[in-house]
Z-matrix of the N, CA and C atoms (Angstrom, degrees):
N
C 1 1.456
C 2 1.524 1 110.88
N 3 1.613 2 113.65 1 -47.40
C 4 1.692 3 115.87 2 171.40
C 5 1.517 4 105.58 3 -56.16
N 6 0.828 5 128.38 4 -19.59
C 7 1.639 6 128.09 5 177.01
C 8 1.461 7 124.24 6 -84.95
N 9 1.522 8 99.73 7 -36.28
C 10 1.975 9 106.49 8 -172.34
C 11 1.774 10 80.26 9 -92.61
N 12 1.115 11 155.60 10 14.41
C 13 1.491 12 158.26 11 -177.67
C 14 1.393 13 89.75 12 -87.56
N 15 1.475 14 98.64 13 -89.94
C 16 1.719 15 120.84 14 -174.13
C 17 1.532 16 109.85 15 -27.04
N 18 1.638 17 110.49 16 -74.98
C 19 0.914 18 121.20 17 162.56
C 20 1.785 19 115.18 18 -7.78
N 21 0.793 20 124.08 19 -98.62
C 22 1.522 21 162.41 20 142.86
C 23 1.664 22 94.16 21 8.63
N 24 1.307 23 122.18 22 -73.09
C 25 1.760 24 135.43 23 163.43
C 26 1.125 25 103.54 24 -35.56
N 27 1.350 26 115.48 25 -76.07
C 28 1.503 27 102.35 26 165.24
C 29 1.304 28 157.61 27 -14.17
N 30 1.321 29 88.56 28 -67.65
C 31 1.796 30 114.84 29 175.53
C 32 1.661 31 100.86 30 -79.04
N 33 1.404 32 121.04 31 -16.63
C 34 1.516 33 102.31 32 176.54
C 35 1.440 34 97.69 33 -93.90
N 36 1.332 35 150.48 34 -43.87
C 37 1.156 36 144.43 35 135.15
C 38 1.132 37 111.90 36 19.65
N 39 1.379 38 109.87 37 -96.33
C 40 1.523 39 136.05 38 -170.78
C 41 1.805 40 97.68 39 -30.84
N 42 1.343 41 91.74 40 -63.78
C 43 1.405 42 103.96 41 178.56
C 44 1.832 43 121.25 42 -31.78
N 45 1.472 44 96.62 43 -66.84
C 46 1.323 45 121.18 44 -169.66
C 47 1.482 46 92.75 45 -44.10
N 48 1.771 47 123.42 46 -74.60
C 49 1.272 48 136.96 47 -172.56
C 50 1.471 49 105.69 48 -37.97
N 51 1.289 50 116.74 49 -67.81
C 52 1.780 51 126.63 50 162.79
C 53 1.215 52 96.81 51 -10.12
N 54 1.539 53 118.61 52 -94.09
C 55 1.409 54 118.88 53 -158.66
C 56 1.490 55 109.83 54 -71.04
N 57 2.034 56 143.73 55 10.16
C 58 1.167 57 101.70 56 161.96
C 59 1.533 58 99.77 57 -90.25
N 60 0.940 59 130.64 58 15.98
C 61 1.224 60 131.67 59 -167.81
C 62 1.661 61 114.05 60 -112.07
N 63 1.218 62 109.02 61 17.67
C 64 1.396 63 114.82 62 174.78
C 65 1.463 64 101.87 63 -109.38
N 66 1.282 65 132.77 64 145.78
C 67 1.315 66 132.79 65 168.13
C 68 1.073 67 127.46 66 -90.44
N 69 1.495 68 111.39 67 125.98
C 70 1.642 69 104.95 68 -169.79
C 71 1.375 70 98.42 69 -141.59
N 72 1.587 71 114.59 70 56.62
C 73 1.160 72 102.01 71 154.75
C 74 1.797 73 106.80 72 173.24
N 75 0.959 74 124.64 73 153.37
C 76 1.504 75 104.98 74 179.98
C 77 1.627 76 127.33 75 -27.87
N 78 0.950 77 118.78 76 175.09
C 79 1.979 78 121.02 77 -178.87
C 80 1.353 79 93.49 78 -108.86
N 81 1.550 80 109.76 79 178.61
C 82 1.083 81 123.58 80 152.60
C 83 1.041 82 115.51 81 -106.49
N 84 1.266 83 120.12 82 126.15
C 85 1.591 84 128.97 83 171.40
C 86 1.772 85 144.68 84 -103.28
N 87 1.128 86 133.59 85 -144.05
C 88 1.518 87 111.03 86 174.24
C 89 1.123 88 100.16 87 -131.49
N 90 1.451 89 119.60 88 26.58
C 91 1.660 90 139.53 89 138.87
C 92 1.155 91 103.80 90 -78.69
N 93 0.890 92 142.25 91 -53.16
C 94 1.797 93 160.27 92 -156.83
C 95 1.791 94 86.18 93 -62.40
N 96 1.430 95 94.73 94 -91.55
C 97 1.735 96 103.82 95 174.19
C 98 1.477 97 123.46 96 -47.40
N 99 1.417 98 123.41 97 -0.80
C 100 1.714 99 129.32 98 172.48
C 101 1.465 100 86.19 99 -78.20
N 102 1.301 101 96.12 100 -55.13
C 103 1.493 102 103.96 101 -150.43
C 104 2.018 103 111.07 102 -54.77
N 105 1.130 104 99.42 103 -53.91
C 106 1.888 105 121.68 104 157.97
C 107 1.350 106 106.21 105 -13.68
N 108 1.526 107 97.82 106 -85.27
C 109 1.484 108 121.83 107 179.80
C 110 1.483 109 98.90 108 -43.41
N 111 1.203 110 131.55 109 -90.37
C 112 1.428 111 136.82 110 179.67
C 113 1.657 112 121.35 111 -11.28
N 114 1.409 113 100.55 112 -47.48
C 115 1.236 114 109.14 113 155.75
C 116 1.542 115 145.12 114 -49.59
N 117 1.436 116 90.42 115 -58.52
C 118 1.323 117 85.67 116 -179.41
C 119 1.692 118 115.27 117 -90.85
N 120 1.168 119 124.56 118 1.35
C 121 1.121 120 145.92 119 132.70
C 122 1.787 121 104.61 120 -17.44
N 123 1.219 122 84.39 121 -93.21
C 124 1.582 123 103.89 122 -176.96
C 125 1.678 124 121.12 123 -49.76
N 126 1.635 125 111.97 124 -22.78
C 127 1.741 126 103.87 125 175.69
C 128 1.657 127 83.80 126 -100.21
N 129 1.149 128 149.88 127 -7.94
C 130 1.857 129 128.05 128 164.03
C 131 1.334 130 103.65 129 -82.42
N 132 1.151 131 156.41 130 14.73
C 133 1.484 132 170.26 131 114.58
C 134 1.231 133 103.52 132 -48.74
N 135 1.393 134 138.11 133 -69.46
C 136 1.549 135 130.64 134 -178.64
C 137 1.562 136 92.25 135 -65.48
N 138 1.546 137 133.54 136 -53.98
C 139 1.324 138 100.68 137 -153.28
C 140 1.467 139 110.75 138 -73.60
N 141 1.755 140 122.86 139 -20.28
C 142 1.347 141 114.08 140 -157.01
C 143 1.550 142 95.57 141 -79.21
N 144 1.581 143 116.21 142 -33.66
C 145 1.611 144 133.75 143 177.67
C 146 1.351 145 115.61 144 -50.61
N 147 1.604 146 110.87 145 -96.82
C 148 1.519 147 121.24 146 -164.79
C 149 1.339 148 95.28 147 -79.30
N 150 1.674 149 131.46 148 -59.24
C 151 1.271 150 131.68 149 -144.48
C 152 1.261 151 106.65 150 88.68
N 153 1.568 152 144.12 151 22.28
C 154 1.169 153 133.78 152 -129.49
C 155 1.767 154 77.12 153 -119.00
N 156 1.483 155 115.93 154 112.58
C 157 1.474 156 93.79 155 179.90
C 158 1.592 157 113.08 156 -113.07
N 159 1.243 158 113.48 157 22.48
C 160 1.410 159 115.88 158 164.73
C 161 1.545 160 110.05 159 -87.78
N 162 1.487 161 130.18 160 -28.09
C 163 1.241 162 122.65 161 146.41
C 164 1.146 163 108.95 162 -78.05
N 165 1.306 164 165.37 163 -17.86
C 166 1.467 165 137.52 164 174.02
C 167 1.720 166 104.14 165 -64.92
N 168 1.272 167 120.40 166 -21.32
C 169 1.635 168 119.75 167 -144.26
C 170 1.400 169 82.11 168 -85.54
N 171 1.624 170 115.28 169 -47.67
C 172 1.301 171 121.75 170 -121.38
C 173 1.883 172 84.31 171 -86.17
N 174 1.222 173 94.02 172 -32.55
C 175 2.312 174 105.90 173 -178.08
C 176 1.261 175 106.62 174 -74.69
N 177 1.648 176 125.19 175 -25.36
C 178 1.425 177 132.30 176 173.28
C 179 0.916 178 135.43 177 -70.38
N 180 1.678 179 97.04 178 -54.35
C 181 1.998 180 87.47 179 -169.32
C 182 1.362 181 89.27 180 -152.32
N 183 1.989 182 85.66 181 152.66
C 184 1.572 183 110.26 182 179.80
C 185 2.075 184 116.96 183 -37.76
N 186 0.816 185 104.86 184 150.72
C 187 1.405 186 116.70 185 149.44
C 188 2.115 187 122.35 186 -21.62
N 189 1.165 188 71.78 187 -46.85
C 190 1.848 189 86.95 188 -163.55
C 191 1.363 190 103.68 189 -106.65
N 192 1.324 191 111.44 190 -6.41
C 193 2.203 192 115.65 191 -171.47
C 194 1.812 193 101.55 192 -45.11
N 195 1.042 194 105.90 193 134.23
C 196 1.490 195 138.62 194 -157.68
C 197 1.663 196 84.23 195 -106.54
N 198 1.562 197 148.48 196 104.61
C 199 1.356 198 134.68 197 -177.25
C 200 2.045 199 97.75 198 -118.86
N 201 1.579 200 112.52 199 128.68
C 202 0.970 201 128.99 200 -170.90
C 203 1.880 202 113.81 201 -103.78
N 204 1.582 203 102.82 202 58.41
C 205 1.405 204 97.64 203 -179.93
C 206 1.673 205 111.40 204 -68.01
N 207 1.484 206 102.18 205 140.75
C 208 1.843 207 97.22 206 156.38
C 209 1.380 208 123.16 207 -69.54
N 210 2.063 209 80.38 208 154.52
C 211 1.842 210 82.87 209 -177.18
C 212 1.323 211 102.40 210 67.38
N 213 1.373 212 143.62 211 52.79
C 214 1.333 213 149.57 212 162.60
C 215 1.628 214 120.39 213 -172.22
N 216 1.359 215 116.52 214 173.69
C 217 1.690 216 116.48 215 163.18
C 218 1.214 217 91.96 216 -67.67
N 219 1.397 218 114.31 217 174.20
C 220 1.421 219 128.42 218 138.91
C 221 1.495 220 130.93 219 -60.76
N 222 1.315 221 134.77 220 122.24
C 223 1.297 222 135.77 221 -173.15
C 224 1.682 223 117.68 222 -92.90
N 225 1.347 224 115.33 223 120.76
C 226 1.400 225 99.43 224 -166.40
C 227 1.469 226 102.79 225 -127.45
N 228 1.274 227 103.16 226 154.01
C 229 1.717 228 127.70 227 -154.48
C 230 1.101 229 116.11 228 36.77
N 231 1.855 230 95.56 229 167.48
C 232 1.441 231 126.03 230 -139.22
C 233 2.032 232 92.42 231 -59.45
N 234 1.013 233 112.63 232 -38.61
C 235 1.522 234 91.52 233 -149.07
C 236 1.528 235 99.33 234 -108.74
N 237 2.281 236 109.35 235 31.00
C 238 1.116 237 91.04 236 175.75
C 239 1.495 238 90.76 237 -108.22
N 240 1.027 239 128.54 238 -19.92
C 241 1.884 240 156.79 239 163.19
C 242 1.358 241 89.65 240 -59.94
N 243 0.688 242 144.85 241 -33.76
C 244 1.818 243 126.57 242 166.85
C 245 1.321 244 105.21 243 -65.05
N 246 1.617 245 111.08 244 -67.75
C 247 1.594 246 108.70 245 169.09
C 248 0.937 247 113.97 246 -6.61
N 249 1.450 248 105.51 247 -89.85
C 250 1.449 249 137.95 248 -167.42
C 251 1.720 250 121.50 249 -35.46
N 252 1.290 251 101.98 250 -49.60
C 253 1.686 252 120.28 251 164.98
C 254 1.583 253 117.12 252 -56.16
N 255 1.258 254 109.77 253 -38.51
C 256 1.673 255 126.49 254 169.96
C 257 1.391 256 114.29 255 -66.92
N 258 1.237 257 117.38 256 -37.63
C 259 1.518 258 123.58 257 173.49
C 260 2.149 259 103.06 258 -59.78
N 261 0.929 260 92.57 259 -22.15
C 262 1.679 261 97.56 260 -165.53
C 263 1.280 262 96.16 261 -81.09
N 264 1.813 263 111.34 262 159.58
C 265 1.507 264 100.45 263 156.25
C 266 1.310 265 103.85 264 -96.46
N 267 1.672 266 100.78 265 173.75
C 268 1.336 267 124.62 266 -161.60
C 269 1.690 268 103.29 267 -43.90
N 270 1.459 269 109.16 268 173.09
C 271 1.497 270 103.93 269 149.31
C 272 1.553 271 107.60 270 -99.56
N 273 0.971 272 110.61 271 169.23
C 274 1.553 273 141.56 272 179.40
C 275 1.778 274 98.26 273 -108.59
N 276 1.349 275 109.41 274 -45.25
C 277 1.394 276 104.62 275 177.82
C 278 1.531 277 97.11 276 178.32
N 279 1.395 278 105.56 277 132.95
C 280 2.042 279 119.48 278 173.62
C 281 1.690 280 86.93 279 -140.94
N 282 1.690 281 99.68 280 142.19
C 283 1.241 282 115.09 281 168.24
C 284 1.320 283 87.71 282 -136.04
N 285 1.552 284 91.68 283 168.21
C 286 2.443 285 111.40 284 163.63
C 287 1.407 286 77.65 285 -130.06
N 288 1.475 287 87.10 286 154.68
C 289 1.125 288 135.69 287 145.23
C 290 1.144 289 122.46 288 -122.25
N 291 1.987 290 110.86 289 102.85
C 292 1.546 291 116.08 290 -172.44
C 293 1.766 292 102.48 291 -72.22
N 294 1.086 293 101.90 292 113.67
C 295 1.777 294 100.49 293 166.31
C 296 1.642 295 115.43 294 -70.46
N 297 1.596 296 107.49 295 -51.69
C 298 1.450 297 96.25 296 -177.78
C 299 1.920 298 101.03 297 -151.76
N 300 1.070 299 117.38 298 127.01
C 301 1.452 300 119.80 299 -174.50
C 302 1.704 301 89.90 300 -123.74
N 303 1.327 302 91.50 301 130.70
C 304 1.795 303 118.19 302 164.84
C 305 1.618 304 129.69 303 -149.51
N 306 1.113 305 138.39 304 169.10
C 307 1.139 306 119.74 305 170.75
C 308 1.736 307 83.28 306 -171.17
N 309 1.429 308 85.32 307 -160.52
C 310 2.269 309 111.71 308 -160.77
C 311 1.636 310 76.86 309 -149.84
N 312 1.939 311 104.14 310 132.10
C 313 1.431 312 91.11 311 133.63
C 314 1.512 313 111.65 312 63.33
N 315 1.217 314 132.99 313 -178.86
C 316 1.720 315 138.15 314 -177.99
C 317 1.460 316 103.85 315 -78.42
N 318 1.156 317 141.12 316 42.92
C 319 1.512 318 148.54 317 176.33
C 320 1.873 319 108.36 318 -134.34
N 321 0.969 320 118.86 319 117.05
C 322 1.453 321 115.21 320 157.54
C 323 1.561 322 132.39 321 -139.60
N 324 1.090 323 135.20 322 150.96
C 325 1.303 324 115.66 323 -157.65
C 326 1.622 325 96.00 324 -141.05
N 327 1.381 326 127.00 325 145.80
C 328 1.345 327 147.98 326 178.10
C 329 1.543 328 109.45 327 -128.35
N 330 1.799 329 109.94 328 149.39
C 331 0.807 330 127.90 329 162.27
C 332 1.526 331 120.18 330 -138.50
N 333 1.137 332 105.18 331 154.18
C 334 1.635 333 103.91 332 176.69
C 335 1.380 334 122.24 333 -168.37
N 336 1.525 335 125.12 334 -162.95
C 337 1.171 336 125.85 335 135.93
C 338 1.471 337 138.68 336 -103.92
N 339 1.211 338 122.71 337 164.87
C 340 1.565 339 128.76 338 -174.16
C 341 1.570 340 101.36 339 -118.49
N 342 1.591 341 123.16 340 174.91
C 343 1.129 342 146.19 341 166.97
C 344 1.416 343 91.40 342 -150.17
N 345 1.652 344 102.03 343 153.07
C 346 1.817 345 107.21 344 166.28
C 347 1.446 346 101.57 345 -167.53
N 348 1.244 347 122.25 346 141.81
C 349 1.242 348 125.59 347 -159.67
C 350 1.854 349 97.22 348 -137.88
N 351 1.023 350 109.96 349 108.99
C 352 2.163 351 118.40 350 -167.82
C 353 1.708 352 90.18 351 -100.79
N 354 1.061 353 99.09 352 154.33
C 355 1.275 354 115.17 353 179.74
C 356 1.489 355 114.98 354 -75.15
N 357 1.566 356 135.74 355 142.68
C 358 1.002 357 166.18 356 168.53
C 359 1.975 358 106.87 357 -17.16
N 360 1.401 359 140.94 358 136.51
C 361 1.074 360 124.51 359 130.30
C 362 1.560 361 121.82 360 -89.22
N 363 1.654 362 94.79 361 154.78
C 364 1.865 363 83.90 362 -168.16
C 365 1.311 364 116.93 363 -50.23
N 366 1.177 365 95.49 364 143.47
C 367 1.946 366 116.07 365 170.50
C 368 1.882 367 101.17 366 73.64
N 369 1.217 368 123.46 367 16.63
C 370 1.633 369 131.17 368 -179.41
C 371 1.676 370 102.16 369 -115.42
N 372 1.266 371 100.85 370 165.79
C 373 1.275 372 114.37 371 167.91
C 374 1.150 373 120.54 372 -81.84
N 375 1.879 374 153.77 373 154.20
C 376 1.141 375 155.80 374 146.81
C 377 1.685 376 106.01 375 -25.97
N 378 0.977 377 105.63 376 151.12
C 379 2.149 378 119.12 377 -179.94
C 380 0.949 379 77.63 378 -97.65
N 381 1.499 380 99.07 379 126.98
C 382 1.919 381 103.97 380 147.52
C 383 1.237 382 101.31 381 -106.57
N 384 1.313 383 119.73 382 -174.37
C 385 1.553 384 152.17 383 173.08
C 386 1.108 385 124.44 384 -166.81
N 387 1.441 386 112.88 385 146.43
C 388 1.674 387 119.44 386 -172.67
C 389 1.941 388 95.98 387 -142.14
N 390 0.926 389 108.92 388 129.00
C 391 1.911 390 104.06 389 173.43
C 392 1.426 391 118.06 390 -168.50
N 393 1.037 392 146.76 391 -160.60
C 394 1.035 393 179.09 392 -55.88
C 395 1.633 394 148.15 393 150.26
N 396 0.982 395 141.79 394 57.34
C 397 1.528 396 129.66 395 -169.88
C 398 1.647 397 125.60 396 -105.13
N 399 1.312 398 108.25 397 164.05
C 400 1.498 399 103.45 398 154.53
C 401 1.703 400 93.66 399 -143.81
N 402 1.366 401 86.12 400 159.46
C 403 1.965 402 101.04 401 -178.71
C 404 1.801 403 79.99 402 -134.03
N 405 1.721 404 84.75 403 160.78
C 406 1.922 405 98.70 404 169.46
C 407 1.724 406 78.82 405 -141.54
N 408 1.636 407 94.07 406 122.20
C 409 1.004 408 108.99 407 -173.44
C 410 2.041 409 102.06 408 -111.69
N 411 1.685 410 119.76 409 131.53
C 412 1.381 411 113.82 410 163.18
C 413 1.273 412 129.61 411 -103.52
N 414 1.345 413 113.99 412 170.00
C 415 1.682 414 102.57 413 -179.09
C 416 1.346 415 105.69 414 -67.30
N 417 1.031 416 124.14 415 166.32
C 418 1.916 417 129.10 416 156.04
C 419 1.647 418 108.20 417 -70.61
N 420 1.266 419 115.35 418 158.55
C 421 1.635 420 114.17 419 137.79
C 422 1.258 421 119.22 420 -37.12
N 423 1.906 422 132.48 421 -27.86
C 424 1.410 423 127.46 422 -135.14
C 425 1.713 424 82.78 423 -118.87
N 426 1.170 425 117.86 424 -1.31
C 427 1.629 426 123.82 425 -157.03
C 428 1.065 427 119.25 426 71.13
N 429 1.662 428 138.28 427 8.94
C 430 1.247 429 122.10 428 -168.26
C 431 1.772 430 91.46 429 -97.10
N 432 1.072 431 122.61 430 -172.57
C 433 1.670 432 148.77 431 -136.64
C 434 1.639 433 90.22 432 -126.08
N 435 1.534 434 140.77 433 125.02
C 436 1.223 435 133.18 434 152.31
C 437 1.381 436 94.01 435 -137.12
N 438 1.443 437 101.18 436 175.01
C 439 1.277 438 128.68 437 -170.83
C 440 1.634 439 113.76 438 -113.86
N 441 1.713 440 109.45 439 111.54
C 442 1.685 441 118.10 440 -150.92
C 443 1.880 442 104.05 441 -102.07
N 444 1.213 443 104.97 442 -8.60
C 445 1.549 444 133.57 443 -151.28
C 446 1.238 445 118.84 444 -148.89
N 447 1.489 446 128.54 445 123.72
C 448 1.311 447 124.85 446 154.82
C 449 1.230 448 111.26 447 -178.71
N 450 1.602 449 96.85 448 144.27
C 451 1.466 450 118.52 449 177.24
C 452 1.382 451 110.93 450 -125.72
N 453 1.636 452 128.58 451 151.67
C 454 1.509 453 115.42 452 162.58
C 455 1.513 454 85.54 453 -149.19
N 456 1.402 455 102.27 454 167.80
C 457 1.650 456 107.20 455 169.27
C 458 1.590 457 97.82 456 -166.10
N 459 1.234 458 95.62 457 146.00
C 460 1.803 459 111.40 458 177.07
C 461 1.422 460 140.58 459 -45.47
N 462 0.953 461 137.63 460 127.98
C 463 1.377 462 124.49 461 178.06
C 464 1.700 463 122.64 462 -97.80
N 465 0.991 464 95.46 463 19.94
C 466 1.665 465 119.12 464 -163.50
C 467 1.868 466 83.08 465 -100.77
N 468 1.459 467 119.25 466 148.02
C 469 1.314 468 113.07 467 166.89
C 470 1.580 469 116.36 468 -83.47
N 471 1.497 470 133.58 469 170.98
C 472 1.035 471 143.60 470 179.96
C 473 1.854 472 101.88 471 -53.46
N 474 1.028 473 132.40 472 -177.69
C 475 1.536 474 139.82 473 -171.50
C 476 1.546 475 74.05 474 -119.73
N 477 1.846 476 106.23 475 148.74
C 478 0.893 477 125.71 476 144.71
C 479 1.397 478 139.62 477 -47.64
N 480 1.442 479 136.72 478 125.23
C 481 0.941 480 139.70 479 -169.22
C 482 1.561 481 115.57 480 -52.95
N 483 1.930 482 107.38 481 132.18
C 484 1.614 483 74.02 482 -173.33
C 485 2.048 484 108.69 483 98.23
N 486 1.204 485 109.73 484 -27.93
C 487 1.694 486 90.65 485 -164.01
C 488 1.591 487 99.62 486 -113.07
């Protein structure tokens, strides 16, 4: 019986491995990742440009994007992350830097860094920021690239209590 078991582990094994290794569904390609890049390209153009963030949201992220700001809940979908971006002041200037974008299939995921520089309150200096992100970005129905996921958080320490 310890033998027709093993056996058996095995052969479902075999199996299991078999099928992740069958393709069942488009790849990801370095069209896929043009396309990524291109993107987010194109919402640091609206934000450094208009600020217009009902087009950044709407070129960004899925319908359903789940967004993981620090120091907050999580904010979920597109047009509550628009809100949310509107509550902010403008940028003055946000870039990425994609470190490494990959994915399988209609799933892809990026990480990187950011800079962002918000405009001044009177008689203060400009906010900077420097940090960190990853997005998991899916295909659309339409084939285009959105963003379903995201978190970033700062690398700058907290402000002193008080300052």
């Amino acid at each position: 019986m310890r033998k027709f078991t093993s056996v058996l582990a095995i052969a479902l094994l075999g199996l299991g491995l078999a099928s992740c290794a069958t393709e069942t569904g488009p790849t990801f390609t370095e069209a896929d990742r043009a396309e990524i890049q291109a993107t987010t390209e194109a919402v640091l153009e609206i934000a450094n440009t208009t600020g217009d963030n009902t087009a950044y949201g709407n070129l960004y992220y899925a319908p359903d994007v789940v967004m993981m700001p620090p120091n907050r809940e999580a904010v979920r979908g597109r047009e509550a992350v628009i809100a949310w971006q509107d509550e902010m002041a403008p940028y003055e200037s946000l870039q990425y830097t994609q470190v490494e974008v990959d994915g399988a299939g209609d799933m892809a995921y990026v990480y990187g860094n950011y800079t962002l520089t918000m405009p001044a309150a009177e008689g203060e200096e400009p906010m900077q920021d420097r940090g960190k992100y990853i997005e998991i970005w899916r295909r659309q129905p339409d084939g285009s690239w959105k963003v379903t996921l995201g978190v970033f958080n700062s690398d700058l320490p907290l402000p002193a209590e008080g300052s």
